[in-house]
C-alpha positions as CSV (number, residue, x, y, z in Angstrom):
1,X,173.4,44.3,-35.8
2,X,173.2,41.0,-37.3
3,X,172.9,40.9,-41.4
4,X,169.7,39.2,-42.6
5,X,171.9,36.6,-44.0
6,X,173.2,35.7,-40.8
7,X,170.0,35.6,-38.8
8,X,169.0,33.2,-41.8
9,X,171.3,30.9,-41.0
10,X,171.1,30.7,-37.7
11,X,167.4,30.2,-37.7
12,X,168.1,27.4,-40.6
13,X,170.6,25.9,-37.8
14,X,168.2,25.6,-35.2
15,X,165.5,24.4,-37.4
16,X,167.8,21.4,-38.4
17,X,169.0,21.2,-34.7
18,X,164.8,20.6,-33.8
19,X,164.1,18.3,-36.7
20,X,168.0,16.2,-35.8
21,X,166.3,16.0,-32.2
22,X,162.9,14.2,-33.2
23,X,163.8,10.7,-33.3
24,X,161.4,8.2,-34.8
25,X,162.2,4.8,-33.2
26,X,160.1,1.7,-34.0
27,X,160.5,-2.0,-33.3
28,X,158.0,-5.2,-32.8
29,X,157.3,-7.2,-29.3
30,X,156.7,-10.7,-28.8
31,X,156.5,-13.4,-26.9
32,X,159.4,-15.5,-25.3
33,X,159.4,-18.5,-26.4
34,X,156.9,-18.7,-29.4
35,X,157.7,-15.5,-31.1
36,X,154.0,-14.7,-31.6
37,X,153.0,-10.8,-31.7
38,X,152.2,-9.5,-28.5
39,X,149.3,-7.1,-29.7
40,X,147.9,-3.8,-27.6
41,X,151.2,-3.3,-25.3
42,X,152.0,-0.1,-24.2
43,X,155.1,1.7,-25.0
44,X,156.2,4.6,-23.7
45,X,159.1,6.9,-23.9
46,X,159.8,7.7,-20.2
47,X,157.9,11.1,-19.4
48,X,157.3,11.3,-22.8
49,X,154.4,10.2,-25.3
50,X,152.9,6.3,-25.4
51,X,151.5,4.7,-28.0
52,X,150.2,0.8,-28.7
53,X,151.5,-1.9,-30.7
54,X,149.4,-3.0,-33.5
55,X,147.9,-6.4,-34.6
56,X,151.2,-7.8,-35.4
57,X,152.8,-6.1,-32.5
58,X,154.8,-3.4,-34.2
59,X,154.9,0.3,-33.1
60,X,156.1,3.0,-33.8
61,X,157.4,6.5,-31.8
62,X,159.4,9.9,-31.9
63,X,161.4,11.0,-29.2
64,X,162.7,14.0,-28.7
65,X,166.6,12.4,-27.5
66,X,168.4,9.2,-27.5
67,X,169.4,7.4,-25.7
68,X,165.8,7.3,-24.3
69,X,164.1,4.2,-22.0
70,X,161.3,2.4,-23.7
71,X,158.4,1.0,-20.6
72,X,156.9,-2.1,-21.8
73,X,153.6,-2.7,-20.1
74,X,150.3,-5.7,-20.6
75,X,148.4,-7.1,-18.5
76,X,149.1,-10.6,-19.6
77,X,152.9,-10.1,-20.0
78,X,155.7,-9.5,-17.7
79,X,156.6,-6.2,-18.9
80,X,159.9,-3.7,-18.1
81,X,162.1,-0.6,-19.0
82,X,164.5,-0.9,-22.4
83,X,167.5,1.7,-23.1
84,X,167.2,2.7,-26.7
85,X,170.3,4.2,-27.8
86,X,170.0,4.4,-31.3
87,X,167.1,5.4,-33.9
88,X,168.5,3.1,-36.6
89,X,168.0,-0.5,-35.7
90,X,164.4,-2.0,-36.0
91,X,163.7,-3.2,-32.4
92,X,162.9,-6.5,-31.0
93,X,161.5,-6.7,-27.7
94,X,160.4,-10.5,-25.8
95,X,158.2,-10.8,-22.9
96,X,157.4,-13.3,-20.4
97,X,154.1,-14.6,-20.1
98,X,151.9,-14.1,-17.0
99,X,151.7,-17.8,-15.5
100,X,148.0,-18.3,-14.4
101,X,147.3,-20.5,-11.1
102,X,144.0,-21.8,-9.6
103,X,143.4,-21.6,-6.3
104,X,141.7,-24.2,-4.0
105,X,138.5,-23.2,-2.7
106,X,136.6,-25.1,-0.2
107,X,133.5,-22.8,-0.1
108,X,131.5,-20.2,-1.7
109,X,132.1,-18.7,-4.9
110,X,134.7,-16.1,-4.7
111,X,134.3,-14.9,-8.3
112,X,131.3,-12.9,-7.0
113,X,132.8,-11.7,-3.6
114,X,135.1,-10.0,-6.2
115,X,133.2,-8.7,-8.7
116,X,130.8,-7.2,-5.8
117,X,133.6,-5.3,-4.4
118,X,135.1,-4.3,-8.1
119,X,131.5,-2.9,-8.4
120,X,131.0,-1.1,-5.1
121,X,134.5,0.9,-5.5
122,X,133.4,1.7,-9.3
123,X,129.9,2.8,-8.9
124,X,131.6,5.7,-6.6
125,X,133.0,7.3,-9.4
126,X,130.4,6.2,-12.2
127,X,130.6,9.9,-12.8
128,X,133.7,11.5,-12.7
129,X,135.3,12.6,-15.7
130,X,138.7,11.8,-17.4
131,X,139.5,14.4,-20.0
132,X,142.2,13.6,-22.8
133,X,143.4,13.7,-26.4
134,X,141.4,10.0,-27.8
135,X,142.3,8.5,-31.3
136,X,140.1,6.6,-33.3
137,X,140.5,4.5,-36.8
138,X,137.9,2.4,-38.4
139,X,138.5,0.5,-41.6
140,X,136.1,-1.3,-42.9
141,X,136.1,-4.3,-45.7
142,X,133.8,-6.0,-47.9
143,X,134.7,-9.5,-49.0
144,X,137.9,-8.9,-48.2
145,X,138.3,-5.8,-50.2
146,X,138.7,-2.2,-48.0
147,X,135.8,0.1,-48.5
148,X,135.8,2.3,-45.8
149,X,138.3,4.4,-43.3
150,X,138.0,6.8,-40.6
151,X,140.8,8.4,-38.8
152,X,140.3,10.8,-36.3
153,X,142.7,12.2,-33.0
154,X,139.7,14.4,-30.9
155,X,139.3,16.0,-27.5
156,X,137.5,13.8,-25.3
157,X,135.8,13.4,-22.5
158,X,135.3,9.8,-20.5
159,X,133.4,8.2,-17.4
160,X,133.7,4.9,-16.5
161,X,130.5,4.1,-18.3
162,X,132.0,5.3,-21.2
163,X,133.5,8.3,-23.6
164,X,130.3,10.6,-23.4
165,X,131.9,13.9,-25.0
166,X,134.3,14.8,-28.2
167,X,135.5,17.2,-30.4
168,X,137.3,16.3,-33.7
169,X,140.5,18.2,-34.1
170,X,141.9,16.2,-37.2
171,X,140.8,14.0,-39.0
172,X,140.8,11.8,-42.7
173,X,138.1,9.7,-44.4
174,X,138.3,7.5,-47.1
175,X,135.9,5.9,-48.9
176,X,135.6,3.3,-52.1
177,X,133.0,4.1,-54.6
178,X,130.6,1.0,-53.9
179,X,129.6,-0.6,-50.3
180,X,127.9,0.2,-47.5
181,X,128.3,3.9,-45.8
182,X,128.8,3.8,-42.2
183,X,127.4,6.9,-40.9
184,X,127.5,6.4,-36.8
185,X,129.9,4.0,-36.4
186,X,132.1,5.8,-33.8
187,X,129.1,5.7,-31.7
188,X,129.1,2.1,-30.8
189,X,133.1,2.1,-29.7
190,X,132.6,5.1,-27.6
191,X,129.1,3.5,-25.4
192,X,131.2,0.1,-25.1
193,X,134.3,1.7,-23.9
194,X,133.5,1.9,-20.6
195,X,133.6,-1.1,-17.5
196,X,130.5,0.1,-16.0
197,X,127.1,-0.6,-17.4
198,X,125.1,1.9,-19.5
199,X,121.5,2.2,-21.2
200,X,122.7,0.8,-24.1
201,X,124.9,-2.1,-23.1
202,X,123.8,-4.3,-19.9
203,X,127.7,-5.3,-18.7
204,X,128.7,-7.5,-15.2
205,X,129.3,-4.5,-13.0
206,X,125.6,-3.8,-11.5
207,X,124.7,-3.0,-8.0
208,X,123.9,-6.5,-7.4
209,X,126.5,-8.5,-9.7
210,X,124.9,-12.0,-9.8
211,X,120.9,-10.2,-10.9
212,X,121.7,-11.0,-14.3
213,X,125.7,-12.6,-14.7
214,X,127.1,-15.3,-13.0
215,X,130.7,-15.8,-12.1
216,X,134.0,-18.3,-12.3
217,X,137.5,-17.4,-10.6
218,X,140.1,-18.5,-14.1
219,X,142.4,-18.2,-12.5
220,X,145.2,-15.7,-10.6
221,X,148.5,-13.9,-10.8
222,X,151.1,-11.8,-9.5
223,X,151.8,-8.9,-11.2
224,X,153.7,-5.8,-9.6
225,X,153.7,-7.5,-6.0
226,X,149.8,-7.8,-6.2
227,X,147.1,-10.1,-7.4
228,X,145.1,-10.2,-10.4
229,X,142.3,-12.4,-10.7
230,X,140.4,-13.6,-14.3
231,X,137.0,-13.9,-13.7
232,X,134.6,-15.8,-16.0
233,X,131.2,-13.8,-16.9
234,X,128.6,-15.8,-18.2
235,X,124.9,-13.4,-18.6
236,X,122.1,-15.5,-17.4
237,X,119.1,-17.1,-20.1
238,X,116.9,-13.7,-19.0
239,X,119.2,-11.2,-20.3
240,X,118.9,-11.9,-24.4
241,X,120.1,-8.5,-25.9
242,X,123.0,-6.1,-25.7
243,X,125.2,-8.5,-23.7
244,X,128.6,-9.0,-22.9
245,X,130.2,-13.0,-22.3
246,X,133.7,-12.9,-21.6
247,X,136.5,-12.0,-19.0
248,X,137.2,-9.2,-16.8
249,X,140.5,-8.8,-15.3
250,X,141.0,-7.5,-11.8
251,X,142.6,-6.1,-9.1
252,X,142.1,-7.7,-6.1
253,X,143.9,-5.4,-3.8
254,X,142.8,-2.2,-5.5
255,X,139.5,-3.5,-6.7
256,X,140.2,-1.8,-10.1
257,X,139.3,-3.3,-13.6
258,X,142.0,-3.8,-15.3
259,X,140.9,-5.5,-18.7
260,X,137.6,-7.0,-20.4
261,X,138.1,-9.2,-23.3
262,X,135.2,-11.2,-24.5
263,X,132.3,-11.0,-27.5
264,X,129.1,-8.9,-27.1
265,X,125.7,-10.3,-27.6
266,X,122.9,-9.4,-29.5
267,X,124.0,-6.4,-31.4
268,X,121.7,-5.0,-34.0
269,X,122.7,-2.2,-37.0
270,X,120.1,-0.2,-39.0
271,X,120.4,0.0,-42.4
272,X,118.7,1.5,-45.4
273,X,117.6,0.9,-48.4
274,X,117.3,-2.7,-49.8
275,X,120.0,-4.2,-47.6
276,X,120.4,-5.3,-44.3
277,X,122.8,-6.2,-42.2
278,X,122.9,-9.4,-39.5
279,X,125.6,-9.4,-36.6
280,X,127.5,-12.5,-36.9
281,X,129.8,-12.0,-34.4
282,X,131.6,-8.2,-32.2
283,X,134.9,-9.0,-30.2
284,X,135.4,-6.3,-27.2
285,X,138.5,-5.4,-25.7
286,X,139.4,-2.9,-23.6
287,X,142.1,-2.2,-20.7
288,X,142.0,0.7,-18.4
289,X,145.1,2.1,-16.2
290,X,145.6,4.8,-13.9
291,X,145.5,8.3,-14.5
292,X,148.1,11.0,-12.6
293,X,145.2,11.8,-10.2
294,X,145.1,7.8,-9.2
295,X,141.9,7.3,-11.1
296,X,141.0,4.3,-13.3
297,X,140.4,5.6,-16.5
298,X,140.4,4.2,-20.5
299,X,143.6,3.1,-22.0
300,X,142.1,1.7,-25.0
301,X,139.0,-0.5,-26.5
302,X,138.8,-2.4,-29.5
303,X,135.2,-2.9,-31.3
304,X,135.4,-5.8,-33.9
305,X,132.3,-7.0,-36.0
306,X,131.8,-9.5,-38.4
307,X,128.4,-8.7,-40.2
308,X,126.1,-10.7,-43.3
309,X,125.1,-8.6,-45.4
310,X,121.6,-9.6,-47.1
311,X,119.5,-9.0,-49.8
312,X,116.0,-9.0,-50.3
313,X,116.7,-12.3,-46.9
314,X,119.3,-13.2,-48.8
315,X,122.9,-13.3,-47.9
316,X,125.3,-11.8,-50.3
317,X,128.7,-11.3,-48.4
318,X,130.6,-10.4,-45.4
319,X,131.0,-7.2,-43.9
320,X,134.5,-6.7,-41.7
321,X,134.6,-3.5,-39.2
322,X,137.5,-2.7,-37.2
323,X,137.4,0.1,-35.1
324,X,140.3,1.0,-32.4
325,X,140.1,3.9,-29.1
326,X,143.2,4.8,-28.0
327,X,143.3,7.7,-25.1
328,X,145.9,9.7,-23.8
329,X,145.7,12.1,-20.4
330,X,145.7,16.1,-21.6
331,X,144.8,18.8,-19.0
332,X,145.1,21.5,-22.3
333,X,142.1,20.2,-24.3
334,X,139.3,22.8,-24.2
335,X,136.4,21.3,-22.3
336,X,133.8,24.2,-23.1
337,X,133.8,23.3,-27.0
338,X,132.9,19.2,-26.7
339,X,129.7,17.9,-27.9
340,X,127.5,15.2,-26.6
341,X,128.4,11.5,-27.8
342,X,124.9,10.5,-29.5
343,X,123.5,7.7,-31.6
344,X,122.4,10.1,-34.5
345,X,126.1,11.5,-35.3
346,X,126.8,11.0,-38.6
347,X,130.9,11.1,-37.9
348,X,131.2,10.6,-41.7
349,X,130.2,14.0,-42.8
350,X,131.3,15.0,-40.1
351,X,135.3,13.9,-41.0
352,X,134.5,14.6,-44.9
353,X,133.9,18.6,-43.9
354,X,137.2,18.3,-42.0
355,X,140.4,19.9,-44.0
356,X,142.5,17.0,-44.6
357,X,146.3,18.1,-42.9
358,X,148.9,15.8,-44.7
359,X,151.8,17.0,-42.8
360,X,149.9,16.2,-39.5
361,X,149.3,12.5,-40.2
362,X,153.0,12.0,-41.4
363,X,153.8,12.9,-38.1
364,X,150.9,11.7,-36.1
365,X,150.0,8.2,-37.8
366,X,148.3,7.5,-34.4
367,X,148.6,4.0,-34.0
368,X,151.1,2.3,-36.3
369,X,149.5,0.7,-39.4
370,X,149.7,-3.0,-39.9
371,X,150.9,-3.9,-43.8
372,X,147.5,-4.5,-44.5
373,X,146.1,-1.6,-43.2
374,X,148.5,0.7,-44.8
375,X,147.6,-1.4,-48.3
376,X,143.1,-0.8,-47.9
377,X,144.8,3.2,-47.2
378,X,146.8,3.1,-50.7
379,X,143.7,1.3,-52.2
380,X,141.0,3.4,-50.6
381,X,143.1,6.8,-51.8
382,X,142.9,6.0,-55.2
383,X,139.3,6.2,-55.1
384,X,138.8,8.8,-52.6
385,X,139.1,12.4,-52.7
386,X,140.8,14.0,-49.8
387,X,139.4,17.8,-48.7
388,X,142.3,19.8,-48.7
């Protein structure tokens, strides 16, 4: 028989064998050329976990080995495979731009020929559901200063009109001791993260695309052997609220969306109290990708809005909101357990009941924080209180 001693140190050998084979590798990606930050690329360990690279194009990953091969992947970039052999060095990856072209055309529009077929393949599955592990962080400013963060990884579920089920499984909130409370904030990022329209949101793709958008052809490119085309969408004087002007990306081979990137229109919060709050300005983007099962599904969206806050009609000051969904395939997640997306969560009691799990967010920051970011954290958990 072994002594107790013994099987002590052998388990303390393999627990230092597991921790020695987590390697946390992190790096930053650019551009070639102009060494600007290429933001929201994917990087994944091969057959391992992804993750994105944040607004100043940094990431952040644990492996379970080295060497390991990184895959580099966005839609406007020439991406590709990197051998990482060592955990030490800080990374630093360049990638070629995507050269856009315009083709000739001598008739017709073929922005809507395109966006009709992108539509008729999508409304086929406007129900099907992608099921996943989905992480979300909101932080929130006032004139500047942070006031407000959520941070939440969930159990989701997602239709191409967008994420329509959850159930938090670990979350943090803080929050400063003045500004405004965001109560339903998660709401709004979940209804827009979708390609297809909804009741809430009036996008491009529509059983007949040119009833209330019209359509440009940007411009095209080859990526992967097969052509994406950017294609302009401009809503028409009739629709006035809950619209989307921007860009969709597509594939015109598969006739899958690829990417949206534009500013949504006619946005309205609720507030209450004295205060209320006027929508200056919400940048949308979000990219989709293809699941294991060959469906196109939610990679991530990004929810941006720059609000006026006013008194009495006055203004006062400036309201910042940055919210980012990031969503990862998961056949273990319990379906059976997730609730119904609605407008009347209040997500910030919600995360405040929670049990705050510092050893999980060590280990699962999510998305890696930007320098500003992790600086509104340090400031917001001197004047929150974190339930333990």
């Amino acid at each position: 028989m072994y002594k107790s001693g013994t099987v002590l140190f052998l388990l303390l050998l393999f627990s230092s064998i597991c921790v020695l084979a987590q390697q946390r590798i992190s790096g930053v990606i650019v551009e070639k050329n102009t060494g600007s930050p290429v933001v929201f690329a994917t990087v994944q360990a091969q057959n391992q976990k992804s993750t994105l690279t944040n607004g100043n194009g940094e990431f952040e990953l644990t492996v379970t080995s080295l060497p390991v091969t990184l895959l580099i992947t966005h839609l406007n970039y020439a991406g590709g495979s990197f051998e990482v052999k060592t955990a030490d060095a800080q990374l630093k990856i360049e990638l070629d731009p995507q050269v856009m072209t315009l083709k000739e055309v001598s008739v017709g529009n073929p922005a809507i020929a395109i966006m009709q077929d992108v539509t008729n393949k999508a409304l086929k599955t406007y129900n099907k559901s992608n099921f996943g592990k989905a992480f979300l962080r909101q932080i929130a400013y006032e004139a500047n200063e942070p006031i407000y963060l959520n941070e939440i990884w969930m159990d989701a579920e997602w239709k191409p009109y967008g994420l329509i089920g959850w159930h938090p499984t670990e979350a943090r909130h803080l929050q400063g001791k003045k500004g405004i409370s965001y109560t339903n904030t998660s709401f709004v990022t979940f209804v827009l993260s979708g390609y297809l329209a909804n009741s809430f949101h009036k996008k491009p793709l529509l059983k007949r695309v040119d009833s209330l958008y019209t359509f440009k052809l940007a411009g095209t490119y080859l990526q992967d052997g097969e052509e994406i085309a950017k294609i302009i969408c401009t809503p028409k004087r009739e629709l006035k609220e809950k619209r989307f002007e921007g860009a969709y990306y597509v594939n015109t081979v598969t006739n899958n969306v690829l990417k949206i990137e534009g500013v949504i229109k006619g946005m309205f919060f609720k507030s209450n109290g004295p205060v209320s709050i006027k929508n200056k300005e919400t940048e949308f983007i979000a990219q989709y990708r293809l699941n294991k099962q060959g469906d196109n599904v939610l990679d991530y969206a990004v929810f941006n809005s720059t609000n006026r806050l006013k008194m009495l009609g006055f203004g006062v000051q400036d309201t910042d909101l940055y919210s980012t969904l990031y969503m990862m395939d998961d056949a273990h997640i319990n379906q059976n357990i997730l609730e119904e997306v609605s407008s009347t969560i209040n997500d910030s009691n919600l995360v405040k009941a929670m049990t705050y799990n510092e050893d999980f967010w060590k280990k699962n920051p999510g998305i890696k924080r930007t320098a500003r970011e992790q600086a509104a954290i340090e400031i917001l958990e001197k004047n929150s209180t974190l339930r333990k």
